[in-house]
C-alpha positions as CSV (number, residue, x, y, z in Angstrom):
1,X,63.4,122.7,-18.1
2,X,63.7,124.0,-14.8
3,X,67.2,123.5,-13.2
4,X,65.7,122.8,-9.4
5,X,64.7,119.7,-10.8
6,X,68.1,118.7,-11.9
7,X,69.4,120.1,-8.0
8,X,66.8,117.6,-6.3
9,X,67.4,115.1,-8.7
10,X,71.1,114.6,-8.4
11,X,71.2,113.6,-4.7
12,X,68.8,111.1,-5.1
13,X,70.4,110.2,-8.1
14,X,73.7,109.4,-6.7
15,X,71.9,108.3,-3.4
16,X,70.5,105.4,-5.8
17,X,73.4,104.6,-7.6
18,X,75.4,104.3,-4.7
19,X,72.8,102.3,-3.1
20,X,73.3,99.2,-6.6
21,X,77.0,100.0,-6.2
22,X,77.0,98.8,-2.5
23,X,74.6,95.8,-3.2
24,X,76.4,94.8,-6.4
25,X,79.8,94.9,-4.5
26,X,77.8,92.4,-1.5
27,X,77.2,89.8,-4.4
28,X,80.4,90.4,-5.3
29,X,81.7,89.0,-2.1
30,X,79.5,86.7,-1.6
31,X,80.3,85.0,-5.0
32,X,84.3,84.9,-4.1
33,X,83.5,83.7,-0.7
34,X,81.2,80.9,-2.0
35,X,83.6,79.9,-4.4
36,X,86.6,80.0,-2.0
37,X,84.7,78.0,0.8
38,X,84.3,75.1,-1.7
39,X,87.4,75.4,-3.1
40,X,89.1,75.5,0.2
41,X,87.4,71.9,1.0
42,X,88.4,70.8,-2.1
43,X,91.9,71.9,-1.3
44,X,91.8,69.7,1.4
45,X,89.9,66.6,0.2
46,X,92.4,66.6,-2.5
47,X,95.3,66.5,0.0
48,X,93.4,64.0,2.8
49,X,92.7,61.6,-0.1
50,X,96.1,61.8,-1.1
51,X,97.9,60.9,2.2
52,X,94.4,58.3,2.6
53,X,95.4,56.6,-1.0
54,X,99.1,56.5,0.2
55,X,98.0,54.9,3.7
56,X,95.3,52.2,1.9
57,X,98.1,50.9,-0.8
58,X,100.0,50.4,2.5
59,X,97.2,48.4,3.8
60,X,97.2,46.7,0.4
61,X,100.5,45.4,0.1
62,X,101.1,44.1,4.2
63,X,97.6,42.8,3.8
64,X,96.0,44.2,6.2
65,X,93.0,45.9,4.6
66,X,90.5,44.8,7.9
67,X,90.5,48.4,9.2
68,X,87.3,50.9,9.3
69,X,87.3,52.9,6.5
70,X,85.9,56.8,7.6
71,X,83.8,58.8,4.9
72,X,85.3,61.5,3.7
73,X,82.9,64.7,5.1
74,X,81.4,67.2,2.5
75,X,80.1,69.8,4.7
76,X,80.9,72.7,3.1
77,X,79.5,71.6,-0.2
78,X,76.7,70.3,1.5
79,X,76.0,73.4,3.0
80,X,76.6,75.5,-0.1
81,X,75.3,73.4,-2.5
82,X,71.4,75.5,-2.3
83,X,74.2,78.4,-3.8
84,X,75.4,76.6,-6.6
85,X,74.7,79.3,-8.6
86,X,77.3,81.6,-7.6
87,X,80.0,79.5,-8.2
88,X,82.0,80.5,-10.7
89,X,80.9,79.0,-14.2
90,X,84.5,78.2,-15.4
91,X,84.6,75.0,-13.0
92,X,80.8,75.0,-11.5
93,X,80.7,71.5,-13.6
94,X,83.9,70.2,-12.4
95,X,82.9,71.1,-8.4
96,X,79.4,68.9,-9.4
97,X,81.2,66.0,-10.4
98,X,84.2,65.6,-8.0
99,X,81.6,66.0,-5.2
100,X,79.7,63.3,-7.4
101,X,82.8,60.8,-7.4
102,X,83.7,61.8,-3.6
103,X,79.7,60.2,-3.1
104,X,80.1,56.8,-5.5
105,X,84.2,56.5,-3.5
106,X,82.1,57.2,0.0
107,X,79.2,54.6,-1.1
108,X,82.2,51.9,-2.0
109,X,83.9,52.2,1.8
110,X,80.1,51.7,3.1
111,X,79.4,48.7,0.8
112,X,82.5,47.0,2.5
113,X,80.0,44.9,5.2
114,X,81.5,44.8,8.5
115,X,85.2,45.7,7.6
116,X,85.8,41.8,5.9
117,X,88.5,41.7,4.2
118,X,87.7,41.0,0.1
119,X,90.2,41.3,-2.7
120,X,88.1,42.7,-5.0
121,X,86.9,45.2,-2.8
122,X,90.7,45.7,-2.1
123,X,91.1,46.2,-5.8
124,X,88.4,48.1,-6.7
125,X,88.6,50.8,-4.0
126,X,92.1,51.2,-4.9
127,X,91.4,51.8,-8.7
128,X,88.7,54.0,-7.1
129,X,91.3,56.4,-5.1
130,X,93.6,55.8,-8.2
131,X,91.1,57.4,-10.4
132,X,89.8,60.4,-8.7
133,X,93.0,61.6,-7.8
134,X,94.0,61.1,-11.4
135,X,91.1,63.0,-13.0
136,X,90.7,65.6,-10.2
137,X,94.4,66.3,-8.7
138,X,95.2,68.8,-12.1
139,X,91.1,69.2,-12.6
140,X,91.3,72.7,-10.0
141,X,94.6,74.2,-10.1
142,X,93.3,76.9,-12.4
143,X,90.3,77.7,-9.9
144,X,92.9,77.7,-7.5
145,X,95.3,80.1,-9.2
146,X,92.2,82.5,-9.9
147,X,91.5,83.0,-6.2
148,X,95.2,83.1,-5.4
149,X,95.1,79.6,-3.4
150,X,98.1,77.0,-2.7
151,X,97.1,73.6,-4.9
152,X,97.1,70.8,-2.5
Protein backbone atom coordinates (compact mmCIF):
# COMPACT_ATOMS: atom_id res chain seq x y z
CA UNK A 1 0.00 0.00 0.00
CA UNK A 2 1.28 3.21 -0.71
CA UNK A 3 2.32 5.30 2.41
CA UNK A 4 1.00 8.90 0.92
CA UNK A 5 -2.22 7.53 1.60
CA UNK A 6 -1.47 6.81 5.24
CA UNK A 7 0.22 10.82 5.26
CA UNK A 8 -3.17 12.27 3.87
CA UNK A 9 -5.10 10.11 5.83
CA UNK A 10 -3.87 10.77 9.30
CA UNK A 11 -4.82 14.57 9.39
CA UNK A 12 -8.07 13.92 8.48
CA UNK A 13 -8.13 11.17 10.65
CA UNK A 14 -7.38 12.97 13.78
CA UNK A 15 -9.28 16.12 12.22
CA UNK A 16 -12.40 13.66 12.63
CA UNK A 17 -11.77 12.29 15.76
CA UNK A 18 -11.24 15.42 17.34
CA UNK A 19 -14.20 16.74 15.71
CA UNK A 20 -16.65 13.46 17.97
CA UNK A 21 -14.31 14.24 20.86
CA UNK A 22 -15.41 17.97 20.95
CA UNK A 23 -19.20 17.04 20.25
CA UNK A 24 -19.23 14.14 22.65
CA UNK A 25 -17.61 16.40 25.40
CA UNK A 26 -20.81 19.25 24.36
CA UNK A 27 -23.37 16.39 25.44
CA UNK A 28 -21.33 15.88 28.00
CA UNK A 29 -22.03 19.23 29.48
CA UNK A 30 -25.15 19.64 28.50
CA UNK A 31 -26.24 16.41 30.37
CA UNK A 32 -24.54 17.75 33.80
CA UNK A 33 -26.04 21.06 33.23
CA UNK A 34 -29.51 19.60 32.65
CA UNK A 35 -29.31 17.56 35.56
CA UNK A 36 -27.90 20.22 37.81
CA UNK A 37 -30.56 22.93 36.67
CA UNK A 38 -33.27 20.50 37.93
CA UNK A 39 -31.62 19.44 40.73
CA UNK A 40 -30.83 22.96 41.86
CA UNK A 41 -34.77 23.69 41.81
CA UNK A 42 -35.27 20.73 43.62
CA UNK A 43 -32.77 21.90 46.07
CA UNK A 44 -34.79 24.63 46.69
CA UNK A 45 -38.35 23.37 46.52
CA UNK A 46 -37.25 20.99 49.09
CA UNK A 47 -36.02 23.80 51.33
CA UNK A 48 -39.19 26.38 50.45
CA UNK A 49 -41.55 23.59 51.28
CA UNK A 50 -39.85 22.95 54.33
CA UNK A 51 -39.89 26.51 55.92
CA UNK A 52 -43.82 26.60 53.96
CA UNK A 53 -44.81 23.19 56.04
CA UNK A 54 -43.23 24.81 59.15
CA UNK A 55 -45.19 28.19 58.55
CA UNK A 56 -48.88 26.18 57.57
CA UNK A 57 -48.71 23.87 60.99
CA UNK A 58 -48.33 27.40 62.43
CA UNK A 59 -51.38 28.43 60.75
CA UNK A 60 -52.87 25.10 61.97
CA UNK A 61 -52.49 25.25 65.46
CA UNK A 62 -53.47 29.42 66.06
CA UNK A 63 -56.21 28.70 63.64
CA UNK A 64 -55.74 30.87 61.30
CA UNK A 65 -55.60 28.86 58.03
CA UNK A 66 -57.69 31.84 55.92
CA UNK A 67 -54.51 33.03 54.14
CA UNK A 68 -53.74 32.71 50.18
CA UNK A 69 -51.89 29.81 49.56
CA UNK A 70 -49.06 30.62 46.49
CA UNK A 71 -48.17 27.62 44.01
CA UNK A 72 -45.09 26.47 44.35
CA UNK A 73 -43.36 27.48 40.60
CA UNK A 74 -41.80 24.62 38.44
CA UNK A 75 -40.06 26.56 35.83
CA UNK A 76 -37.02 24.98 35.48
CA UNK A 77 -38.62 21.51 35.16
CA UNK A 78 -41.05 22.93 32.98
CA UNK A 79 -38.70 24.21 30.84
CA UNK A 80 -36.42 21.21 30.74
CA UNK A 81 -38.89 18.72 30.91
CA UNK A 82 -38.77 18.41 26.50
CA UNK A 83 -34.93 17.11 27.77
CA UNK A 84 -35.93 14.51 29.98
CA UNK A 85 -33.78 12.36 28.48
CA UNK A 86 -30.58 13.62 29.60
CA UNK A 87 -31.25 13.33 32.96
CA UNK A 88 -29.40 11.05 34.60
CA UNK A 89 -31.09 7.58 34.71
CA UNK A 90 -30.16 6.80 38.44
CA UNK A 91 -33.00 9.28 39.67
CA UNK A 92 -34.76 10.34 36.06
CA UNK A 93 -37.93 8.36 37.81
CA UNK A 94 -37.67 10.01 41.13
CA UNK A 95 -37.42 13.86 39.34
CA UNK A 96 -40.88 12.50 37.32
CA UNK A 97 -42.61 11.82 40.38
CA UNK A 98 -41.66 14.62 42.91
CA UNK A 99 -42.56 17.02 40.09
CA UNK A 100 -45.83 14.70 39.88
CA UNK A 101 -46.62 15.17 43.72
CA UNK A 102 -45.43 19.01 43.71
CA UNK A 103 -48.66 19.11 40.74
CA UNK A 104 -51.43 16.95 42.95
CA UNK A 105 -49.88 19.40 46.48
CA UNK A 106 -50.34 22.59 43.88
CA UNK A 107 -53.93 21.22 42.64
CA UNK A 108 -54.92 20.82 46.54
CA UNK A 109 -54.02 24.78 47.50
CA UNK A 110 -56.17 25.67 44.20
CA UNK A 111 -59.07 23.44 45.21
CA UNK A 112 -59.27 25.48 48.48
CA UNK A 113 -62.25 27.94 46.96
CA UNK A 114 -61.80 31.42 47.89
CA UNK A 115 -59.29 30.89 50.88
CA UNK A 116 -62.46 29.48 53.36
CA UNK A 117 -61.30 28.06 56.04
CA UNK A 118 -62.22 23.91 56.06
CA UNK A 119 -60.76 21.47 58.57
CA UNK A 120 -60.48 18.91 56.32
CA UNK A 121 -58.79 20.87 53.87
CA UNK A 122 -56.61 21.96 56.88
CA UNK A 123 -55.93 18.32 57.50
CA UNK A 124 -55.48 17.04 54.36
CA UNK A 125 -52.98 19.66 53.00
CA UNK A 126 -51.07 19.08 56.03
CA UNK A 127 -50.76 15.26 55.59
CA UNK A 128 -50.03 16.39 51.97
CA UNK A 129 -46.76 18.60 52.96
CA UNK A 130 -46.18 15.85 55.69
CA UNK A 131 -45.89 13.35 53.02
CA UNK A 132 -43.75 14.73 50.30
CA UNK A 133 -41.36 15.92 52.47
CA UNK A 134 -41.19 12.53 54.06
CA UNK A 135 -40.81 10.54 50.80
CA UNK A 136 -38.76 13.14 48.93
CA UNK A 137 -36.42 15.04 51.70
CA UNK A 138 -33.84 11.67 51.68
CA UNK A 139 -35.28 10.65 48.00
CA UNK A 140 -32.11 13.12 46.18
CA UNK A 141 -29.31 13.36 48.49
CA UNK A 142 -27.45 10.82 46.47
CA UNK A 143 -28.09 12.91 43.10
CA UNK A 144 -27.02 15.62 45.07
CA UNK A 145 -23.70 14.14 46.36
CA UNK A 146 -23.01 13.02 42.64
CA UNK A 147 -22.87 16.55 41.35
CA UNK A 148 -21.17 17.81 44.49
CA UNK A 149 -24.36 19.85 45.75
CA UNK A 150 -25.30 21.04 49.45
CA UNK A 151 -28.75 18.81 50.38
CA UNK A 152 -31.36 21.32 51.37
Amino acid sequence: MDPTIFVALTPASLAFIGAVGVFLYGKYLERKSTNIAVLAEIQRLLEVIKAHQEWWEDRVKAGNTNVPLIPFSTDVYQEQLKNIGLLDREFVARVVKFYGYLTFVNSLQASRPGHVKSVDFDSTYSWALKTLRKVYDPAFEAAFKKFNMDAP
